[in-house]
Legacy VTK file of the C-alpha trace (Angstrom):
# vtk DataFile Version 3.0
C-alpha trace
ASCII
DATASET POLYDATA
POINTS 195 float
-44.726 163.680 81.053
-41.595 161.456 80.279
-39.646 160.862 77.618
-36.926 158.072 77.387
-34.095 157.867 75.045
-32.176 154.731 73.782
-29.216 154.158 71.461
-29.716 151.032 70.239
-26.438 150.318 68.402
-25.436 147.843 70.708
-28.996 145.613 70.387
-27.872 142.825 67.930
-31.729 142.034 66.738
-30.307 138.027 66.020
-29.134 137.171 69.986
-32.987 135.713 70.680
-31.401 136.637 74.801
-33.434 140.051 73.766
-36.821 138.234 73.242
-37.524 137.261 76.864
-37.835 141.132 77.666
-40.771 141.594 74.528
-44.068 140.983 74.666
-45.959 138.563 71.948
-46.887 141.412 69.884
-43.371 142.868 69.293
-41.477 138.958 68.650
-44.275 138.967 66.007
-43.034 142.377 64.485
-39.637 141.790 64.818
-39.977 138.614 63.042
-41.974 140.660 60.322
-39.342 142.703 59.623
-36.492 142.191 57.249
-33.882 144.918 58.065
-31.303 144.388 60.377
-31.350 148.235 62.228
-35.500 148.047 61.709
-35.729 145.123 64.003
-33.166 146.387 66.525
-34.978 149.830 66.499
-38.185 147.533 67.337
-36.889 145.896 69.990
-34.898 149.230 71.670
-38.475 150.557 71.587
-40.404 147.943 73.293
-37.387 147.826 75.913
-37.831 151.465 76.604
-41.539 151.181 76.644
-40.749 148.401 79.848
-38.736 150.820 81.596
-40.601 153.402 80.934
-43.925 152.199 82.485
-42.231 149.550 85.097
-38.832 151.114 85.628
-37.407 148.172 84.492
-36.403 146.749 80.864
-36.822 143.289 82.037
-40.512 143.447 83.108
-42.768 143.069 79.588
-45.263 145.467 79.147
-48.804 144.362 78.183
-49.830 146.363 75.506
-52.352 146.040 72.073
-53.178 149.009 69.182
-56.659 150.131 68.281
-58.462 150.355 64.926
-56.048 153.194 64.011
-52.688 151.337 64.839
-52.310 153.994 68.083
-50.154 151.629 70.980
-52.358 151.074 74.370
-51.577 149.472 77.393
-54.028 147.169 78.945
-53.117 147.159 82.360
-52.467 150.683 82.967
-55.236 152.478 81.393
-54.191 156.117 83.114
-51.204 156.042 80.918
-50.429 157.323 77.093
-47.707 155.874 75.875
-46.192 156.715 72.743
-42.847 154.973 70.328
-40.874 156.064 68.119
-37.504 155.224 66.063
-34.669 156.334 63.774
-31.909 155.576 63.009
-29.761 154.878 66.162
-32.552 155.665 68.511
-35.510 154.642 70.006
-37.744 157.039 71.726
-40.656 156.502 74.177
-43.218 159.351 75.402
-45.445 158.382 78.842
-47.781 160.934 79.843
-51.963 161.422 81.382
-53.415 162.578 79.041
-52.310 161.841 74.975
-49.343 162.607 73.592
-47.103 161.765 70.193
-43.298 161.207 69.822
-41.693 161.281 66.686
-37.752 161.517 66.005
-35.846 161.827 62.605
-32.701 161.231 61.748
-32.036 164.702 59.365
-30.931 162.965 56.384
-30.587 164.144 52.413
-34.236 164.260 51.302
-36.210 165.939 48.534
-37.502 169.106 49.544
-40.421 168.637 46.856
-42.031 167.085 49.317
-42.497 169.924 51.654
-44.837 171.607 49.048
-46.969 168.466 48.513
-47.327 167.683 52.260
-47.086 170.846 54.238
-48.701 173.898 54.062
-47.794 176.871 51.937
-46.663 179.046 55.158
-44.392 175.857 56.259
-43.049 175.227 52.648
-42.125 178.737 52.099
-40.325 179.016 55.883
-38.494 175.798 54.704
-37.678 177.802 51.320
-36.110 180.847 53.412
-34.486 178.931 55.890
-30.706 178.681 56.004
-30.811 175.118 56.717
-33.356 174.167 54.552
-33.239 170.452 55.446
-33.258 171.238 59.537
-36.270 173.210 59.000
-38.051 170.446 56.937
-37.342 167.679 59.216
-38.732 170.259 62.520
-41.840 170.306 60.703
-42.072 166.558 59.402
-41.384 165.506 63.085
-43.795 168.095 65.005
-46.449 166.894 62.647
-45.850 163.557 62.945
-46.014 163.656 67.101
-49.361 165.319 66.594
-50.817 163.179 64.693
-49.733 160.345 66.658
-50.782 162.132 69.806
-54.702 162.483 68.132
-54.676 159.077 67.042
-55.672 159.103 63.424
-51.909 157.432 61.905
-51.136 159.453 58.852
-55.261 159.274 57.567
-55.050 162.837 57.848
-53.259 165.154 55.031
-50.449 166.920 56.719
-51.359 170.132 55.100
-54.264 169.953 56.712
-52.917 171.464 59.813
-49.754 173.692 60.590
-47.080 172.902 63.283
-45.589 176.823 62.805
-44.891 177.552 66.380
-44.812 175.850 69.549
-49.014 174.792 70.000
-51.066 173.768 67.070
-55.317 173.124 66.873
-56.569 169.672 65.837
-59.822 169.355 65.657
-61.066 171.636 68.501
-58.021 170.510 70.790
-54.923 172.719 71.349
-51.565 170.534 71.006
-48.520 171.648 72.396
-44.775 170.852 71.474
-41.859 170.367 72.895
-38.917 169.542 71.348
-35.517 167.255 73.262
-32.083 166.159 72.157
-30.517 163.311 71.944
-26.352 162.711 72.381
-25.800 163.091 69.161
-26.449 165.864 66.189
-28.201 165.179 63.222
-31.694 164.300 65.098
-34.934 166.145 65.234
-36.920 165.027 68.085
-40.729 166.347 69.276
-43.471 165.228 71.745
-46.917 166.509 71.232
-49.437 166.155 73.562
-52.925 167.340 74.392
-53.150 170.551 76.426
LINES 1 196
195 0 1 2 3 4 5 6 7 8 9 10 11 12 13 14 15 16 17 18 19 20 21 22 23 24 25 26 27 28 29 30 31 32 33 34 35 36 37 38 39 40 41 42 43 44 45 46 47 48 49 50 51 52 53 54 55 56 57 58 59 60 61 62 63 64 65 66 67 68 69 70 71 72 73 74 75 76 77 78 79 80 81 82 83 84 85 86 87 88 89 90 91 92 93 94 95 96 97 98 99 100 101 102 103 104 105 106 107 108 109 110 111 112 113 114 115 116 117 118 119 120 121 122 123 124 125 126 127 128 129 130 131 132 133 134 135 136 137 138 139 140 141 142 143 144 145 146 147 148 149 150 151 152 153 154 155 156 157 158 159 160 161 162 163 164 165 166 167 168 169 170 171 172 173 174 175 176 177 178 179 180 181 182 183 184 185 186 187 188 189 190 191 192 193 194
């Protein structure tokens, strides 16, 4: 397994010199977008995505989603790949078998949210935590790299499963995590992939 980091401050989304390095797909979702740091985020992504699977950010990277949104490449079918993006960063996961990445920047949030969406045990570690908003975004981003690593988008209720610890059980399947940095503080940042 892989994981590449980007910081994609210096991608300025309206210099089209960036759009001879993307595939079809992502000028068509960079067009879609409207923000400004959204589309270079998009664009960081797909340029990590090249290297990642060619070694090379210039070489485009043919690549389509399936019925659940979940990224595929077509030519190299004995790779997962796996995006993500936040902020100032773009992350991309390659491994055999499946795997998630998810990173968040840890911004001001409402911590109501933790006892809709998580479960009780991972609401009430939040609670006692010293840094209550650290803890929150651990979970958030463990659970989103596992669902992304199964496949099913965000279909699934995220209390349906608990991320307390370093593997977690989907569905039969034992996930496990493991967590990275990038340069700067402030970012939570997980793969998840299938043991």
């Amino acid at each position: 397994m892989k994981v590449y980091t980007m910081n994609i401050r210096g991608i300025n989304p309206n210099d089209r010199k960036w759009y001879k390095y993307l595939s079809e797909n992502r000028i068509e979702k960079v067009n879609r977008l409207k923000q400004k740091e959204k589309k270079a985020q998009s664009i960081g992504a797909e340029l990590l995505l090249n290297y990642a699977v060619n070694g090379d950010i210039k070489t485009t990277v043919k690549w389509d989603t399936d019925e659940n949104g979940k990224l595929y490449l077509t030519e190299h079918k004995d790779k997962y790949v796996n995006l993500s993006h936040s902020k100032d960063y773009a992350v991309c996961a390659v491994h055999d078998k499946p795997i998630g990445i998810d990173i968040q920047y840890c911004r001001e949030c409402d911590m109501r949210i933790a006892e809709r969406f998580f479960t009780g045990a991972e609401a009430d570690i939040i609670r006692r935590a010293p840094v209550p908003q650290k803890t929150f975004f651990e979970i958030w981003t463990k659970k989103e790299s596992l669902v992304k690593a199964v496949g099913c988008a965000l279909t699934v209720p995220l209390s349906s499963f608990s991320v307390i610890g370093s593997t977690a059980e989907y569905d039969g399947k034992i996930y496990r995590f493991k967590e990275y940095s990038v340069r700067e503080s402030g970012y939570k940042l997980y793969s998840c992939f299938l043991v």
